[in-house]
C-alpha positions in Angstrom: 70.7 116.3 -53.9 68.0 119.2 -53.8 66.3 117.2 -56.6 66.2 113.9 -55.2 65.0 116.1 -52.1 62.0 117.7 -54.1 60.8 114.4 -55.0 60.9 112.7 -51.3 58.9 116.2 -50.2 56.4 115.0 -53.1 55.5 111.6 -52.5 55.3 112.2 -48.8 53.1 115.1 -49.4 50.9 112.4 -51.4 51.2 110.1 -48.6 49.6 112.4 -45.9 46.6 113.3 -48.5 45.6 109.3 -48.9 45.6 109.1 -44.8 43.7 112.2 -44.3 41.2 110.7 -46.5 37.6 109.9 -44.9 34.9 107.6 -45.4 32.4 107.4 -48.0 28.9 107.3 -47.4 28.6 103.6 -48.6 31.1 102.8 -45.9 29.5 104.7 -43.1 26.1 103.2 -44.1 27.2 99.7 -43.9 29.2 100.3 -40.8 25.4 101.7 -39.3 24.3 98.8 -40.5 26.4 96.3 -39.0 26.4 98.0 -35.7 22.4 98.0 -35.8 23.0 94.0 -36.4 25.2 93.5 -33.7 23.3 95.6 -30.9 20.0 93.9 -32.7 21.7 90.7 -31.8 22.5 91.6 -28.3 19.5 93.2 -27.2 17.4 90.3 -28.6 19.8 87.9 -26.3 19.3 90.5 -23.2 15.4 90.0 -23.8 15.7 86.5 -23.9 17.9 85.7 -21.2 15.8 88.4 -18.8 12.4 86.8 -19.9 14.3 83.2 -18.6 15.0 84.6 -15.1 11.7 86.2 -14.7 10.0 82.6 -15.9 12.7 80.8 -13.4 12.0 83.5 -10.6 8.3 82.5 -10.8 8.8 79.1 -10.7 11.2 79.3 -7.7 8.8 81.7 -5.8 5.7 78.6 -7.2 7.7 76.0 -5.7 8.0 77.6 -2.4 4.5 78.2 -1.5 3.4 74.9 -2.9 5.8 74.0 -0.3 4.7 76.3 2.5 1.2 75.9 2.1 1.4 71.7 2.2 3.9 72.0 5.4 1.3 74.0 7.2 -1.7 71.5 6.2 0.3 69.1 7.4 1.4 70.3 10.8 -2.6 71.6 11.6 -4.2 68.6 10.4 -1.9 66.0 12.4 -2.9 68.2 15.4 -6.8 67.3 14.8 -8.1 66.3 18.3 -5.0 66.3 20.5 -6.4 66.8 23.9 -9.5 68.7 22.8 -12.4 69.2 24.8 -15.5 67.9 24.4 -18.6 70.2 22.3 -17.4 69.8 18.7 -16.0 67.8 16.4 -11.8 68.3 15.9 -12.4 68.0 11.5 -15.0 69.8 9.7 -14.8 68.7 6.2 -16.3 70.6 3.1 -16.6 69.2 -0.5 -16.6 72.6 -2.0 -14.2 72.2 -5.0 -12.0 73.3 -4.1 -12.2 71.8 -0.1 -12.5 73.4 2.8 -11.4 72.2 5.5 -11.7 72.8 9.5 -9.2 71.7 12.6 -9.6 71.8 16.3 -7.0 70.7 18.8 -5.7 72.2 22.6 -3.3 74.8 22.1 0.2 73.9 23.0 0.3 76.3 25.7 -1.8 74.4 27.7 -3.1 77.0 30.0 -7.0 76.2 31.4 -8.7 76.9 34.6 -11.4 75.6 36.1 -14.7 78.6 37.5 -15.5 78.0 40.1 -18.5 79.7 40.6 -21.9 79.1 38.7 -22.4 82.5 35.6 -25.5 84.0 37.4 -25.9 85.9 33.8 -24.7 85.0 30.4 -22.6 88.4 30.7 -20.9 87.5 34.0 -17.8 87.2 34.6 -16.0 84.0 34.7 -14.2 83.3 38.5 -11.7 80.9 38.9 -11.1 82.1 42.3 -8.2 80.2 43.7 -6.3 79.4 40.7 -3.3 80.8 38.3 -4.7 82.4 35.2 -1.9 84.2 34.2 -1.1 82.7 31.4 -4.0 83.9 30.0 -3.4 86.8 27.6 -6.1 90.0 27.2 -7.5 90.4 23.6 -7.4 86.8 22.7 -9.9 84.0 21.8 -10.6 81.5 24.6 -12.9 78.3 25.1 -15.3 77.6 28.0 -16.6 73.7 28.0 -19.2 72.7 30.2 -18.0 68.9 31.2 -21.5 67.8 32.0 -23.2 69.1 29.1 -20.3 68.5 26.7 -20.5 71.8 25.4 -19.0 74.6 24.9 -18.0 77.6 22.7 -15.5 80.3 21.7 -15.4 84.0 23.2 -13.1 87.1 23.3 -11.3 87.7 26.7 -10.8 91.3 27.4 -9.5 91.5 30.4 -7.7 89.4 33.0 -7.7 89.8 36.1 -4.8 87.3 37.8 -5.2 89.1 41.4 -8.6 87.8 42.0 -8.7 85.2 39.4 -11.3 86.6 37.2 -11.5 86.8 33.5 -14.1 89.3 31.7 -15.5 89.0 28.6 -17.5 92.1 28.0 -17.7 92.5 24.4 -20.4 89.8 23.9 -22.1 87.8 26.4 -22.0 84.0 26.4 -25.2 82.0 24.7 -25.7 80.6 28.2 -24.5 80.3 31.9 -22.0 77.6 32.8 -21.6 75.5 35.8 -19.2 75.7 38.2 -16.3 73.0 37.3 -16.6 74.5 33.3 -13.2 74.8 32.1 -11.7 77.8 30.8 -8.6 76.9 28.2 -7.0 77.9 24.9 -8.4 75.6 22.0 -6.9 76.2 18.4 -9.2 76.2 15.6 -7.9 77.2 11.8 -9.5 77.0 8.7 -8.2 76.5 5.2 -10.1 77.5 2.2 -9.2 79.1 -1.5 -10.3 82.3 -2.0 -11.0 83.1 -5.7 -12.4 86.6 -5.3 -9.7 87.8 -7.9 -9.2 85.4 -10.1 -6.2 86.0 -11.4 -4.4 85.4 -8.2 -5.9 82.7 -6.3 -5.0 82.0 -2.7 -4.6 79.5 0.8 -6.3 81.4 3.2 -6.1 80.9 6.7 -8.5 81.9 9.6 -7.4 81.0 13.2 -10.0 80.7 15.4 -12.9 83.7 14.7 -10.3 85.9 13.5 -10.0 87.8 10.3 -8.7 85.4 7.4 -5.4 85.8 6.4 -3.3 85.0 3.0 -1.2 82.1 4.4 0.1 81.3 0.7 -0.2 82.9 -2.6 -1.6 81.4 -6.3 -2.6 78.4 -4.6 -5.8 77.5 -7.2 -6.8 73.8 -5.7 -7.4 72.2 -2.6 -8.4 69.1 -2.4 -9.2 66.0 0.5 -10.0 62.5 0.7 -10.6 61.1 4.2 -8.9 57.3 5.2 -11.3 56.0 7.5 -11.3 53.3 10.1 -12.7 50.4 8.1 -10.3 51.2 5.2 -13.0 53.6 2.7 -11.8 57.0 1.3 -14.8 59.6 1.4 -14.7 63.1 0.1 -16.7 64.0 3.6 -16.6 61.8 6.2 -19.4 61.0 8.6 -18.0 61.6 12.0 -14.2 62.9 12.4 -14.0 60.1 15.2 -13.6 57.7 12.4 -10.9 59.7 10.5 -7.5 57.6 10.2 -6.3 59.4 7.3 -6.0 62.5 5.6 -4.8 62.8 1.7 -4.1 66.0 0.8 -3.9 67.5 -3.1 -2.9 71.5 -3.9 -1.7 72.9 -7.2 -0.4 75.8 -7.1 0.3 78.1 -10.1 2.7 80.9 -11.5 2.3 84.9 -10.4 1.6 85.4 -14.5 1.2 83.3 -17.5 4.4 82.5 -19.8 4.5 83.7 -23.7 7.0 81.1 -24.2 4.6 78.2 -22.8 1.5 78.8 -25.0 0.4 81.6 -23.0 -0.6 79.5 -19.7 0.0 79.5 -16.0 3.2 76.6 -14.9 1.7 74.6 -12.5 3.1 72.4 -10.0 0.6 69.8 -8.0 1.5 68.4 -4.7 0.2 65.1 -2.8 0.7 64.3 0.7 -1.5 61.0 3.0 -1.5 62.7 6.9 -2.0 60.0 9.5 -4.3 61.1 12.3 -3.3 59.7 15.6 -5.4 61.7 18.1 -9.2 60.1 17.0 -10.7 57.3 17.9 -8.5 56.3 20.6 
C-alpha cells in the first residue's frame, strides 16, 4: 500500500508542475497580436460609425434651415403690400447673384394715428392730440405718410407720450414737415440678402426695418427670384411691384463642413417654392 501510495504522490506531483506552467513568448506575442486586431477592428468601426452620425447630424441640422429660411421668405413675401401706405413701393428687387430682395407691408398690430397739427420744424414733435397712441411702443421704428403728397418715411420714436397724445422723435429730425392729417403707423419692412463675408459659412440675413441685420439662417449659399407678372412674363427684376403676381423662390443651402467620405465637398440641398402675391394690383 505505501508503494502504490508513493506512486499516486508522484504523478500528482507531475500533474501540478504541467498546470503551473506559463506561457511562452510566442504565445503571449500572438495573443498581443490578436488583441491589437480585434481592438483595430473595433476602433476602426467606432470611427466609422461616429464619422456617419456627424455627416447625418449635418444633414439633419442642413435640412432644417433650408426649411426655416424658405418658411420665412414665404410668410414676408405673401405680406408684400397688405394695407401699406402710400410713398414706396411694397418689393424692391435686386439681381445681385445671389438676390436680394426687399418687403413692405402694415404691421399686424395695426396701430396708427393721425397729427393733428402741422410740424412747425422737421424736429418737432408729432401731436395727435385727441387720439389713443398707446399702442405705440418707445425705442421702436415708426412710419409717418403724408396722404396728400404720397410720401412718407421711417424714424425712431423715443418717447411716447399717451397723456397728451404726443410722440417725440429726438434722435434725428424728419427730412421735412408734414401736414396735419399725416398718419403715424407701424409699417414692416425686412430685407433678405446672403452674406458671404466668411466664406466658409455663408448665411440668410435678415434686417427688419433700419435695424442691425441679423443671421435668420445659417450656410444658406444661394438666393435666388424670378418675378410672375400680370401679363404672364418671368423677370429677374421687375419694373413696378404693382405688376408682381408671382414670386418663385430658389435657396440651396449647404453643410456646416465638407464630407471626406463625399469627395471632399459640401452636401447640398436646393429648395423651390412659386409665392402668389394677392395684395398688388388690386
Amino acid at each position: 500500500m505505501k508503494k502504490h501510495g508513493s506512486k499516486t504522490s508522484v504523478v500528482l506531483c507531475c500533474f501540478h508542475r504541467r498546470k503551473e506552467k506559463g506561457f511562452t513568448l510566442l504565445e503571449l506575442l500572438i495573443a498581443l497580436l490578436i488583441s491589437g486586431v480585434l481592438v483595430t477592428a473595433g476602433y476602426g468601426v467606432y470611427i466609422n460609425q461616429h464619422e456617419g452620425w456627424i455627416i447625418q447630424e449635418q444633414i439633419t441640422t442642413m435640412q432644417q434651415n433650408a426649411r426655416a429660411a424658405m418658411h420665412e421668405l414665404e410668410t414676408k413675401i405673401r405680406m408684400a403690400g397688405y394695407k401699406l401706405p402710400g410713398g414706396f413701393e411694397p418689393i424692391y428687387a435686386k439681381n445681385s447673384n445671389p438676390d436680394t430682395i426687399t418687403i413692405l407691408f402694415k404691421s399686424e398690430s395695426d396701430c396708427d394715428a393721425p397729427i393733428e397739427h402741422s410740424m412747425p420744424q422737421p424736429s418737432s414733435e408729432l401731436r395727435c392730440d385727441g387720439h389713443d397712441i398707446s399702442c405705440f411702443l418707445e425705442n421702436t421704428w415708426a412710419y409717418i405718410y403724408d396722404p396728400f403728397a404720397d410720401t412718407g418715411e421711417f424714424f425712431y420714436i423715443t418717447q411716447v407720450q399717451t397723456s397728451s397724445s404726443h410722440i417725440q422723435h429726438n434722435t434725428t429730425d424728419l427730412s421735412r414737415c408734414y401736414p396735419q392729417g399725416s398718419i403715424v403707423a407701424y409699417v414692416d419692412m425686412f430685407k433678405f440678402y446672403i452674406d458671404k463675408t466668411d466664406t466658409t459659412h455663408p448665411n440668410l440675413m435678415e434686417r427688419h426695418v433700419l435695424e442691425t441685420p441679423v443671421v435668420y439662417a445659417e450656410n444658406i449659399e444661394d438666393l435666388q427670384f424670378r418675378y410672375g407678372l400680370a401679363n404672364g412674363v418671368y423677370v429677374d427684376v421687375p419694373p413696378a411691384a404693382s405688376v408682381v403676381r408671382e414670386v418663385m423662390i430658389s435657396l440651396t443651402a449647404r453643410t456646416d463642413k465638407k464630407d471626406l467620405q463625399f469627395a471632399g465637398q459640401y452636401r447640398r440641398r436646393s429648395l423651390t417654392s412659386d409665392v402668389k402675391i394677392r395684395n398688388l394690383g388690386l
